[in-house]
PAVEX-780471 format. One record per atom (N, C-alpha, C, O): x, y, z. Coordinates in steps of 0.001 Angstrom, whole numbers, padded with zeros to 6 digits, always signed. Example, Ala and Ser with C-alpha at 12.3 -4.5 7.8 and 13.67 -1.06 7.14 Angstrom:
+013190-005690+007800;+012300-004500+007800;+013200-003300+007800;+014236-003319+008465;+012850-002250+007080;+013670-001060+007140;+012900+000030+007870;+013409+001138+008039;
***
This chain:
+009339-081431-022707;+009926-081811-023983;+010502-080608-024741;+010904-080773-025893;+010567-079278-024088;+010855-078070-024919;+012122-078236-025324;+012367-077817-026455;+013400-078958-024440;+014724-078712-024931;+015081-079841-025505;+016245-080242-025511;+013910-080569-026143;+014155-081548-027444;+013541-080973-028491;+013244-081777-029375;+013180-079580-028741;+011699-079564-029936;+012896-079059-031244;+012607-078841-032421;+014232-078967-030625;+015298-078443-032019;+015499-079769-032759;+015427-080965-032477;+015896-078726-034255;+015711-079761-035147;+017213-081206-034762;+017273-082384-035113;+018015-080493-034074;+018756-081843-033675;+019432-081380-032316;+020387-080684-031974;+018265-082261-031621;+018847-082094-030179;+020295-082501-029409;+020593-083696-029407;+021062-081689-028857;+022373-081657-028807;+022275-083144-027428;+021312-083799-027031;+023708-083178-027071;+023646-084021-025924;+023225-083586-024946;+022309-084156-024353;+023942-082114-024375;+023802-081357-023256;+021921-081262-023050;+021641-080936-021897;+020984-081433-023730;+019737-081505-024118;+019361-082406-023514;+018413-082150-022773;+019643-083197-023513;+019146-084918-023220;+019541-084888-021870;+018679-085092-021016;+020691-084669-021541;+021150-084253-020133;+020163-083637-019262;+019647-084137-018262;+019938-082330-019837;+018871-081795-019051;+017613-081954-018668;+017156-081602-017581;+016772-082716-019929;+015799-083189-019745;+015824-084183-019196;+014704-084317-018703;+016765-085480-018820;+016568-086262-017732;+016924-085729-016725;+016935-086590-015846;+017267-084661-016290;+017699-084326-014578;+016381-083510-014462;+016396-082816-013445;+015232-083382-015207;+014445-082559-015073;+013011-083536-014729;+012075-083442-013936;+013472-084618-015924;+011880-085483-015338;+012921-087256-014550;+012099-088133-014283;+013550-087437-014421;+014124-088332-013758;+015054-087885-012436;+015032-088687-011502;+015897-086633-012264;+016258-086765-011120;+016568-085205-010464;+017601-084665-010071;+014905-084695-010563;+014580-083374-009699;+015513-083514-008239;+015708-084475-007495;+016012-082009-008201;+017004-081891-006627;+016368-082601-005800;+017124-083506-005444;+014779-082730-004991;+014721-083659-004329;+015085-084767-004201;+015393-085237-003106;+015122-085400-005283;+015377-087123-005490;+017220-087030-005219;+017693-087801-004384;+018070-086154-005897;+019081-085770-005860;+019495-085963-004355;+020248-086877-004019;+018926-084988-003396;+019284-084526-002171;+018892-086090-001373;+019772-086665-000734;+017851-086526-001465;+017244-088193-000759;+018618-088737-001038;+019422-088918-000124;+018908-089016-002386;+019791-090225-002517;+021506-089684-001718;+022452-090357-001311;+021391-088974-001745;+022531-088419-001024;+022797-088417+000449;+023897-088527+000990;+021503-088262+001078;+021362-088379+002799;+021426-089920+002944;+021532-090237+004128;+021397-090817+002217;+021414-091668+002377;+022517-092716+002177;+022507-093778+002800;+023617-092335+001152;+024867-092368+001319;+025414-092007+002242;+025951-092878+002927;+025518-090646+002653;+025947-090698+004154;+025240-091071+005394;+025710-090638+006446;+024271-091746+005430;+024147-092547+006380;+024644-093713+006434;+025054-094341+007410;+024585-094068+005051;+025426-095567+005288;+026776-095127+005378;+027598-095973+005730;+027174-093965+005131;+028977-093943+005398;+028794-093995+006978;+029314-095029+007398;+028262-093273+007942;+028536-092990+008852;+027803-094573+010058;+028008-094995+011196;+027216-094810+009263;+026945-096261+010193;+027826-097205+010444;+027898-097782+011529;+028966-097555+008921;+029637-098232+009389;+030887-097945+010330;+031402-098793+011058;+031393-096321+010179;+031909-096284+011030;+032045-095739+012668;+033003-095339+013330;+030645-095927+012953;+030003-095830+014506;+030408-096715+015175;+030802-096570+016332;+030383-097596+014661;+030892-099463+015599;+031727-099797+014839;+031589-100418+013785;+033048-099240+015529;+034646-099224+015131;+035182-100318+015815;+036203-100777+015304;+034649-101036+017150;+034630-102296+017218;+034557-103607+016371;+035170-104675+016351;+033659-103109+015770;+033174-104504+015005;+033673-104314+013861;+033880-105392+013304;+034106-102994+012949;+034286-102678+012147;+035883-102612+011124;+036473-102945+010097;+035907-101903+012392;+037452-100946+012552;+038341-101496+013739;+037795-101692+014825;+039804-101773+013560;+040786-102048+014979;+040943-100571+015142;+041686-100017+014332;+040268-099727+016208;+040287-098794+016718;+041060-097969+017525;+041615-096871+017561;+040767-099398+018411;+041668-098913+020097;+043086-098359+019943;+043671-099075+019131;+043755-097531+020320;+045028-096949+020194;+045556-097048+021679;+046622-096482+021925;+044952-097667+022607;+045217-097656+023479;+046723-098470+023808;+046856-099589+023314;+047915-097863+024695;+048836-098223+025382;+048896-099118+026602;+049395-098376+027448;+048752-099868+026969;+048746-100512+028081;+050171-100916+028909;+051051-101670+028494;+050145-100382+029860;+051343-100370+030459;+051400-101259+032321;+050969-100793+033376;+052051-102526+032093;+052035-103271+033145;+053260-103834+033889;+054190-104194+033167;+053355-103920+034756;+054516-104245+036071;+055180-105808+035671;+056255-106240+036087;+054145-106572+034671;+054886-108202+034823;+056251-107977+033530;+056389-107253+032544;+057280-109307+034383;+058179-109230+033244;+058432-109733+031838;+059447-109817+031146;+057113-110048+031651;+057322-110432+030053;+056123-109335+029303;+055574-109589+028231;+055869-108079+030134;+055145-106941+029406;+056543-106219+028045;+057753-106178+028263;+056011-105866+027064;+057002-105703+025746;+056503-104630+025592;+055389-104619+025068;+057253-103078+026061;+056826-101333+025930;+056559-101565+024074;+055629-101073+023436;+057365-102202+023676;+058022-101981+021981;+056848-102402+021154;+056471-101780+020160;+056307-103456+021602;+055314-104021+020869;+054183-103464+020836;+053483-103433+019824;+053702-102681+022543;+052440-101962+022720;+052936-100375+021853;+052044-099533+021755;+054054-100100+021378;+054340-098866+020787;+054393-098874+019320;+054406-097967+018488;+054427-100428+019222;+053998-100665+017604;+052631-100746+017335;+052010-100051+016530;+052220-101583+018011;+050694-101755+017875;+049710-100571+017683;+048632-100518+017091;+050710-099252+018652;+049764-097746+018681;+049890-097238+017570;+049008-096590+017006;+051205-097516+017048;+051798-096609+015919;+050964-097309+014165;+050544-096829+013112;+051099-098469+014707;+050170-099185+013430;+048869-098344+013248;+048612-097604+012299;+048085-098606+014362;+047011-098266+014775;+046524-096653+013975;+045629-096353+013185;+047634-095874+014661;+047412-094296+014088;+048082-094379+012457;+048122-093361+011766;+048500-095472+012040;+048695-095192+010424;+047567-095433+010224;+046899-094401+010159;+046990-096360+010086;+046147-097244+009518;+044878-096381+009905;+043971-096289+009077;+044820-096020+010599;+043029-094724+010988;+042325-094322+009381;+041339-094794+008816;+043298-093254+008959;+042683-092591+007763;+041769-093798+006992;+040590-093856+006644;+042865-094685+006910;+042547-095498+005836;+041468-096610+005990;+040664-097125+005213;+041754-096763+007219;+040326-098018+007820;+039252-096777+007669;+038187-097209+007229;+039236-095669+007858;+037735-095287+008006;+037288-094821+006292;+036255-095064+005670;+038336-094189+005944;+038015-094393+004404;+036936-095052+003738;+035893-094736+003165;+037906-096621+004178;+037692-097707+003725;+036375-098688+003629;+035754-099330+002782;+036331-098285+005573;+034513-099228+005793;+033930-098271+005496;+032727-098534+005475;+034237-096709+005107;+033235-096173+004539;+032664-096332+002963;+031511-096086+002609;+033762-096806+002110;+033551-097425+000770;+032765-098467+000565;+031951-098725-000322;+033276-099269+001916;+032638-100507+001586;+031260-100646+001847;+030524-101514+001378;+030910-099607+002738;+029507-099180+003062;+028193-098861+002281;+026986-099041+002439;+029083-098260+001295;+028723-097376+000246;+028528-098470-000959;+027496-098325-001614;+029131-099220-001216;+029337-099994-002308;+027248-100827-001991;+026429-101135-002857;+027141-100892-000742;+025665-101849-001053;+024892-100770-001427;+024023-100956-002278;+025049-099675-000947;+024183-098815-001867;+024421-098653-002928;+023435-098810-003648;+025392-098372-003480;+025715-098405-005301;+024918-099567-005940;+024014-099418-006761;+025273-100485-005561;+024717-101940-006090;+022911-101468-005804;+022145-101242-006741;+022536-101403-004446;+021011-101317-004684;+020352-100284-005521;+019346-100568-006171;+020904-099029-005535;+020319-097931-005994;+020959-097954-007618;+020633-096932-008222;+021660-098754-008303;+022065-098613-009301;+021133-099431-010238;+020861-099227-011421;+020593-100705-009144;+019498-101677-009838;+018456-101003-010418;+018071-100913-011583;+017869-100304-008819;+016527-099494-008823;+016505-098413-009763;+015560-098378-010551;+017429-097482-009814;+016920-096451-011036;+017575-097118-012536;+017498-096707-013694;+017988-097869-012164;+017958-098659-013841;+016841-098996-014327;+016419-098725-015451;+016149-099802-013214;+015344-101052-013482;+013960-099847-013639;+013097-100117-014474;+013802-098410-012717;+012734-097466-013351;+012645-096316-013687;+011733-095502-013830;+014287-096345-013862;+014228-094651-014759;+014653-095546-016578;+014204-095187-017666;+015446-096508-016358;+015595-096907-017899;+014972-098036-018127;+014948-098195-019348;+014451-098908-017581;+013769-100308-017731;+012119-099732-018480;+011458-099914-019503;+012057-099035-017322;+010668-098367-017274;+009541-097644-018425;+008330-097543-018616;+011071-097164-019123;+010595-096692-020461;+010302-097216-021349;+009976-096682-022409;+010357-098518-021094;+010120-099776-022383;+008650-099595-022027;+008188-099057-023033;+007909-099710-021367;+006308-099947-021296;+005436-098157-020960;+004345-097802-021406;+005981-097692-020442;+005020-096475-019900;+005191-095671-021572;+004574-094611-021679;+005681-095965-022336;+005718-095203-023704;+006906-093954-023608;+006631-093104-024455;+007749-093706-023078;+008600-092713-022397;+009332-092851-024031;+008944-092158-024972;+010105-093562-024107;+010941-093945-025200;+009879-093870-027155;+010400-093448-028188;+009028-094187-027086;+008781-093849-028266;+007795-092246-027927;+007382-091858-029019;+007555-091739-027331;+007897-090209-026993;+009062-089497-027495;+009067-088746-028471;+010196-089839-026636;+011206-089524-027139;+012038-089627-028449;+012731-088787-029023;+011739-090975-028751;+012920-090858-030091;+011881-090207-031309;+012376-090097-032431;+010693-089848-031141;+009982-089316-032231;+011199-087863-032152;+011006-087282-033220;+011881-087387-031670;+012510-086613-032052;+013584-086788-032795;+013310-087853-033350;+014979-086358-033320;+015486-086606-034199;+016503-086771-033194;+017343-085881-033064;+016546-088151-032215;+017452-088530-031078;+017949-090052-031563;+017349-091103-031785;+019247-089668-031610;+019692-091237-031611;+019254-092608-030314;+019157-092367-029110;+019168-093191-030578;+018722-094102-029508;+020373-094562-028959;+020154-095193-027925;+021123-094545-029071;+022793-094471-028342;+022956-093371-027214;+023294-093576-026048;+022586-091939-027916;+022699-090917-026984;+021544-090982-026121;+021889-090566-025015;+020347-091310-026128;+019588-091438-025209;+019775-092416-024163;+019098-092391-023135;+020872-093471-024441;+020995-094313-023105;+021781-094231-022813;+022113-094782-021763;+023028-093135-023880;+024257-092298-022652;+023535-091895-021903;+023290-092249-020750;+023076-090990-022616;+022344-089819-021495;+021456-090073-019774;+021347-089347-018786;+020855-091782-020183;+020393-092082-018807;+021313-092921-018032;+021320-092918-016801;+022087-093641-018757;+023069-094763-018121;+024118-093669-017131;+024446-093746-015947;+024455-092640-018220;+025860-091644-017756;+025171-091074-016580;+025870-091153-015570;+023611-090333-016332;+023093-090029-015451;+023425-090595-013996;+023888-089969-013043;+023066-091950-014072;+022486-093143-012777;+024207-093357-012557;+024736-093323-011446;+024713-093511-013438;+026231-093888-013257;+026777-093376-012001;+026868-093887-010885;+027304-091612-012721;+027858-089996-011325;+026743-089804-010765;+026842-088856-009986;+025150-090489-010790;+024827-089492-009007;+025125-090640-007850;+025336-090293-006687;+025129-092264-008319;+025336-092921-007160;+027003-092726-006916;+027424-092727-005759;+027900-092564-008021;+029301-092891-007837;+029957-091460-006859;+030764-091516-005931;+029360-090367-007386;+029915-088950-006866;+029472-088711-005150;+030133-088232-004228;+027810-089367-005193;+027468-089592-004291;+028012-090431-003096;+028066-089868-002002;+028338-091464-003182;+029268-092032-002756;+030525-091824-001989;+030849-091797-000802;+031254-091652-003451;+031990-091251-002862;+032327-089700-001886;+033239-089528-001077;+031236-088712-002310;+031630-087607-001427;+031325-088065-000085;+031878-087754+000970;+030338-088870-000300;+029956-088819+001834;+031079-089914+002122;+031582-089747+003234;+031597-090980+001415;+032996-091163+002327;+033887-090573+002666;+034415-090817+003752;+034423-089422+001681;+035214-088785+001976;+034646-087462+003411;+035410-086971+004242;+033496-087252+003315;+032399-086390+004142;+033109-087096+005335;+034061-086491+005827;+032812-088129+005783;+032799-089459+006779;+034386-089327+007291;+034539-089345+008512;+035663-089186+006400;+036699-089619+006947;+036903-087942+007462;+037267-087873+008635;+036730-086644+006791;+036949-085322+007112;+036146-085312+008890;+036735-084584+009689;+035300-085827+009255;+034397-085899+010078;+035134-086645+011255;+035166-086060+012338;+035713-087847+011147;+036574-088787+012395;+037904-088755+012295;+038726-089082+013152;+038139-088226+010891;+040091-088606+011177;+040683-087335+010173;+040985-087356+008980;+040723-085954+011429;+040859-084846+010493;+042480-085098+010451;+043217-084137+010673;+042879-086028+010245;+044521-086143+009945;+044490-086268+008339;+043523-086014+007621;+045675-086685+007964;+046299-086867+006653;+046015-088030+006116;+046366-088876+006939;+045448-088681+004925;+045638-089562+004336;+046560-089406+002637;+046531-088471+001837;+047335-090774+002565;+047958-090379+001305;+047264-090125+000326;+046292-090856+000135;+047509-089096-000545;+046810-089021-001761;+046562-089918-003060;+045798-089787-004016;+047706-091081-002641;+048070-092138-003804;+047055-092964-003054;+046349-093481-003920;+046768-093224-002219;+045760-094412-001286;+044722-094030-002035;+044293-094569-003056;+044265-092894-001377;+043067-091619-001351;+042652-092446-002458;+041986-093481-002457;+043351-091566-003728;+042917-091714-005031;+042914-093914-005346;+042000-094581-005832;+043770-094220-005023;+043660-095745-005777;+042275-096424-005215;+041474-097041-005918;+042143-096164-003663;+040736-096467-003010;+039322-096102-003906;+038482-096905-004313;+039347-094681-004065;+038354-093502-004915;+037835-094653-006633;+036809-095171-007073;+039079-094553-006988;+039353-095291-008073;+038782-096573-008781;+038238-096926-009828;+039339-097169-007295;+038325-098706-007261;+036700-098910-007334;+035970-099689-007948;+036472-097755-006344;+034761-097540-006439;+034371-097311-007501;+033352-097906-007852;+034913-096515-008291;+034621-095732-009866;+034500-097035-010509;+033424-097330-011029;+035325-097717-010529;+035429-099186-011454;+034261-100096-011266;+033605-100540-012209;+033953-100441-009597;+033464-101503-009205;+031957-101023-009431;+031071-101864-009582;+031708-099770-009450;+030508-099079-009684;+029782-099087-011102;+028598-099268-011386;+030987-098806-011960;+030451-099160-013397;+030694-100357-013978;+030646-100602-015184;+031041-101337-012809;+030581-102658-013549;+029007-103191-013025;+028099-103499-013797;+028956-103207-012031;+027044-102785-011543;+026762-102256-012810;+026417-103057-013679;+026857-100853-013136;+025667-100182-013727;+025582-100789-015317;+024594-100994-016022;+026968-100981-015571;+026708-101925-017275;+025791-102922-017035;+024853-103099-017813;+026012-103866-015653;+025394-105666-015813;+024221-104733-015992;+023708-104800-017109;+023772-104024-015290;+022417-103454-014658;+021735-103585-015820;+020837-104413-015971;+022225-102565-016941;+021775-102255-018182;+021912-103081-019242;+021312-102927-020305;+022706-103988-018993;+022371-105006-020128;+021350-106140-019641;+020976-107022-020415;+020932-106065-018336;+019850-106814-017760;+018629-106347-018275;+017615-107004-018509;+018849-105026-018443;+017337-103997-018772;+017028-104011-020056;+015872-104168-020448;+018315-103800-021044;+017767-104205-022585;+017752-105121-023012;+017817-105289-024229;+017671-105927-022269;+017818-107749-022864;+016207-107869-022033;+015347-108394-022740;+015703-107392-020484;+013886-108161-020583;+013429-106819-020553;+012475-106766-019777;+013670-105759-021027;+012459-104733-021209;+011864-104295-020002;+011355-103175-020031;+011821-104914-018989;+011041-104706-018078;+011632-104434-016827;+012832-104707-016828;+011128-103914-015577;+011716-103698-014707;+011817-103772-013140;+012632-103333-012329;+010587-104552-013038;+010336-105711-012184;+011683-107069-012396;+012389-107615-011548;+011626-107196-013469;+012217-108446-013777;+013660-107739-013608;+014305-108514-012902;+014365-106756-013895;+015800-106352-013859;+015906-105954-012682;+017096-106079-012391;+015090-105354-011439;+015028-105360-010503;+016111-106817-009593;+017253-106863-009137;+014850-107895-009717;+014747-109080-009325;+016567-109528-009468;+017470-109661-008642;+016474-109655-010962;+017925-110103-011718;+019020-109426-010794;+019685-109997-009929;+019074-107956-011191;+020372-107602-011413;+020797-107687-009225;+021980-107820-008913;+019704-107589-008060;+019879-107686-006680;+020716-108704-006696;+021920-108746-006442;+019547-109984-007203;+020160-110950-007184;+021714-111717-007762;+022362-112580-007170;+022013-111084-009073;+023083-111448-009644;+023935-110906-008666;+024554-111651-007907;+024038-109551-008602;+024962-108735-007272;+025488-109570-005886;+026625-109585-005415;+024131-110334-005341;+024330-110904-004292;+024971-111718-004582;+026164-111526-004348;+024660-112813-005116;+025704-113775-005327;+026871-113738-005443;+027770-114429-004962;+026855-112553-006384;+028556-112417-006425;+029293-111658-004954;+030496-111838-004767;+028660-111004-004180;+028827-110920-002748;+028762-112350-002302;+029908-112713-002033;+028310-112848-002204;+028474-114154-001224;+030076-114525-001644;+031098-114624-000964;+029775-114695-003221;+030861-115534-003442;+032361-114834-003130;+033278-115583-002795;+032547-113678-003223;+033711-112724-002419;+033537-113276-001432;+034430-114109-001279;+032589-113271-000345;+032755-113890+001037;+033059-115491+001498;+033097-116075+002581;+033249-115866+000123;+034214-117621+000474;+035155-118027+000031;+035209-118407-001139;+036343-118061+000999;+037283-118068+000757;+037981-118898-000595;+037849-120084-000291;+038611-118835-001842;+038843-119080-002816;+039754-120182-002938;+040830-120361-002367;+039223-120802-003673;+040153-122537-003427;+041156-122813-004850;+041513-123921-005252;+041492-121467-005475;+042404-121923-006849;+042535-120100-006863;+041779-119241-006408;+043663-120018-007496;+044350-118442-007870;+043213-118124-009235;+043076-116940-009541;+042564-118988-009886;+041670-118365-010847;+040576-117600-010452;+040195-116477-010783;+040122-118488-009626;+038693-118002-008647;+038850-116703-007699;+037862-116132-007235;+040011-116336-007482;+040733-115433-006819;+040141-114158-007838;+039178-113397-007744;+041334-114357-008947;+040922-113658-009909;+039916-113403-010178;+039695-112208-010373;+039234-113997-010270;+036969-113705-010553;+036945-112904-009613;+036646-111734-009853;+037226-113282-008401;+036236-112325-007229;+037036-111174-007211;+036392-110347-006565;+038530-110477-007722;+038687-109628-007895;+038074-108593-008853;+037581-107475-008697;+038299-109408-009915;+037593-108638-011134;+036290-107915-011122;+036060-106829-011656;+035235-108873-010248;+033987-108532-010259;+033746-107624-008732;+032633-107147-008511;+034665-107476-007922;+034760-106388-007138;+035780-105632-007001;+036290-105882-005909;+036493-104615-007701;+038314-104878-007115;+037817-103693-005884;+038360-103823-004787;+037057-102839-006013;+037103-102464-004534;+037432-103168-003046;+037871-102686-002002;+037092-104288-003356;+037591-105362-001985;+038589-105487-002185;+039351-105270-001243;+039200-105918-003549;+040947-106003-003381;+041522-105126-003161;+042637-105368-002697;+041099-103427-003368;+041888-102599-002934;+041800-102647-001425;+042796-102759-000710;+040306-102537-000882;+040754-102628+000782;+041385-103447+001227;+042047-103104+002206;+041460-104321+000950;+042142-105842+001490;+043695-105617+001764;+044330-105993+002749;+044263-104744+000386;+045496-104447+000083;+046012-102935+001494;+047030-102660+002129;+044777-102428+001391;+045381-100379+001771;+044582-100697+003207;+044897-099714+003878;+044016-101243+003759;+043338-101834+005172;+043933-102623+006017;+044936-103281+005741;+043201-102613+007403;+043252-103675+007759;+041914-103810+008803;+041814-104290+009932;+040996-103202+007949;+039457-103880+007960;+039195-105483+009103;+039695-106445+008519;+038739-105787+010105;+038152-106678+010615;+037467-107610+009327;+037744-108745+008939;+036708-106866+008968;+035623-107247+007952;+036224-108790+007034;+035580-109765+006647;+037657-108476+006928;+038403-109308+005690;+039597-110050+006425;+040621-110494+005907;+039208-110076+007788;+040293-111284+008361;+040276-112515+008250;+041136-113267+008707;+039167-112884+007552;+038993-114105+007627;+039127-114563+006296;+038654-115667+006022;+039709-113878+005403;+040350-114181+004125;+042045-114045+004018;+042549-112927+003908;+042651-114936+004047;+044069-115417+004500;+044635-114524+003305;+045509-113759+003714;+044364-114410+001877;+045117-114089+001162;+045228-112152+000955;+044365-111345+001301;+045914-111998+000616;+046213-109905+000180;+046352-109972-001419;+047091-110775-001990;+045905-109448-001777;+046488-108878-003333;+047571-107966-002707;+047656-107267-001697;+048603-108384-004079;+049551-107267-004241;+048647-105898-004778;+047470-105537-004779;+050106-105333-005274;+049806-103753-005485;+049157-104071-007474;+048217-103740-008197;+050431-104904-007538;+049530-105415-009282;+048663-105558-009127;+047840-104736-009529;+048254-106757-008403;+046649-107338-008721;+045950-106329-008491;+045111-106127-009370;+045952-105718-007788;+045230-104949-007170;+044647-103887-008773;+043526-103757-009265;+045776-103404-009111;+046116-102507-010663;+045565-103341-011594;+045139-102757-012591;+045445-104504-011575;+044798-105431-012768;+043620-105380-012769;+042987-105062-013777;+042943-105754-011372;+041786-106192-011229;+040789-104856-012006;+040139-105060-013031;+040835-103510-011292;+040815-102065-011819;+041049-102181-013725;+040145-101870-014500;+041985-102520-014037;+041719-102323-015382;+041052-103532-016488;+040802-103313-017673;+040864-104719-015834;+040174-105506-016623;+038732-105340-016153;+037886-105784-016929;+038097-104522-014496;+037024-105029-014326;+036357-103296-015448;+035316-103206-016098;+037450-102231-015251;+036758-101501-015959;+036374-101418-018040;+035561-100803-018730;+037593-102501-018343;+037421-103395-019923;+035768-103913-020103;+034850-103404-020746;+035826-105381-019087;+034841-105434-018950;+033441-104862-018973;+032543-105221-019735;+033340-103574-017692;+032380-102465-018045;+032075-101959-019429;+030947-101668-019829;+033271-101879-020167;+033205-100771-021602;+032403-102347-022658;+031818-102280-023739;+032545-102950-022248;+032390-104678-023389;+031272-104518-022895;+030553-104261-023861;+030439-104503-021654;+028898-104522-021423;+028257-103511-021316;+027083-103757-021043;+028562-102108-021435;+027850-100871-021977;+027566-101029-023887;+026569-100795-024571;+029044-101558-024267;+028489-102000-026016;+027634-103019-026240;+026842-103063-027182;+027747-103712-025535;+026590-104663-025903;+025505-103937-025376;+024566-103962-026171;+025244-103260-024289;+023812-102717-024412;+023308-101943-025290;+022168-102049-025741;+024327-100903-025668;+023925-099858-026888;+023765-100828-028196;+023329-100333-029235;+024008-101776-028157;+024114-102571-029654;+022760-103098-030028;+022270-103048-031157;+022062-103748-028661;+021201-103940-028509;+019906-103696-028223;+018988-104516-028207;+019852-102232-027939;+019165-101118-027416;+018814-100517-028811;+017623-100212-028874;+019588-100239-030048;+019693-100165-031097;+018889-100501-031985;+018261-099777-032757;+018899-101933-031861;+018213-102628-032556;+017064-103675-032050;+016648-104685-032618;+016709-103137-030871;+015470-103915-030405;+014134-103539-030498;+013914-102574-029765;+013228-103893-031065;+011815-102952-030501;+011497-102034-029360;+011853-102223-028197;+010808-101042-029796;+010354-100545-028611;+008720-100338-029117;+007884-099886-028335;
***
């Protein structure tokens, strides 16, 4: 508690003292080996994953087409960077979602009962900056995390070129789709206090809304929902050509794609205020 004992503890303060009793380099370094394992799992089985094969096939009958097997290669070697990128994002994204629950649900849930929080605000700490300070925490170590071991992942199988406009709009999407997790997360946590129960909630709310991305959409509104609440899938859907999403007939354009990104990150900013609003003014 030493770099709270000033008479008004700065932000950079609060910062430190949660990376000190919530996320010591060990915990740091764990959650990180473990992002890149899930980057690198999904793209081991490039079969199932990834259209891989670059292979040419060259045969004697007369309706063999050189042109078509030279498109197919040439597709093939565009599309590399970006498929591995890609199932590496998407890899990454179930860990965001799980690990965004879990240290919500017991680095900030947690503090409602173990007394952590009326510890703390006996100092002269706003209760706003204290759930920047843990929300902003949990936010960049799963999102940075993340995303470095995808990018780790594509430097590793496809030391070629990817565009930087992809790069970044892909990168982008995660950033978005990530802090809409960590808002629901947290407005799950200051609404039951507890963290068993936000645990439970926020897996579950997540899943569902995974399932429901995974069935195919029967009206352009519903479309819209399952963008909003993931646009990382709409960006792969759009910059891919992922196995994973063949069995969804439709593509976002390059708009939707740009929409989905700025209403799902609106959204985020509308359910971080309601948590601070409420966080505010709730018992502890």
């Amino acid at each position: 508690m030493s770099k709270l004992r000033s008479n008004k503890p700065r932000y950079r303060d609060l910062i430190l003292f949660e990376h000190d009793t919530s996320f010591p380099s060990p915990t740091l370094g764990l959650l990180v080996s473990v992002f890149l394992i899930l980057g690198f799992a999904v793209v081991s089985t490039p079969g199932v994953m990834i259209p891989f094969s670059s292979d040419v096939y060259i045969e004697s009958t007369p309706d063999w087409n050189g042109t078509i097997q030279v498109g197919i290669f040439e597709n093939t070697t565009r599309d590399a960077p970006n498929n591995v990128y890609g199932a590496a994002l998407f890899n990454e994204y179930y860990g965001v979602i799980f690990f965004s629950a879990l240290l919500i649900s017991f680095i900030f849930a947690q503090g409602y009962s173990n007394g952590q929080y009326r510890t703390v605000l006996s100092y002269p700490i706003s209760r706003r900056k204290l759930l920047m300070a843990k929300i902003s925490g949990i936010y960049l170590i799963v999102t940075i995390s993340s995303n470095l071991s995808a990018l780790f992942v594509l430097a590793c199988y496809v030391p070629s070129s990817i565009e930087i406009g992809v790069l970044l709009i892909m990168s982008l999407s995660l950033w978005t789709s990530a802090a809409l997790v960590v808002a629901s997360c947290t407005l799950v946590a200051v609404v039951t206090k507890s963290a068993p129960l936000t645990t439970i909630i926020s897996l579950g709310m997540w899943f569902v809304a995974f399932y429901n991305y995974t069935t195919p959409a029967t009206t352009p509104i519903l479309e819209g929902v399952k963008n909003l609440l993931i646009p990382l899938y709409a960006i792969l859907r759009h910059t891919t050509s992922l196995r994973m999403f063949s069995y969804l007939q439709s593509i976002p354009t390059f708009t939707e794609c740009i929409l989905s990104i700025i209403l799902a990150g609106v959204f985020s900013i509308i359910l971080f205020v309601m948590s601070a609003f409420i966080f505010e003014r709730t018992e502890i």
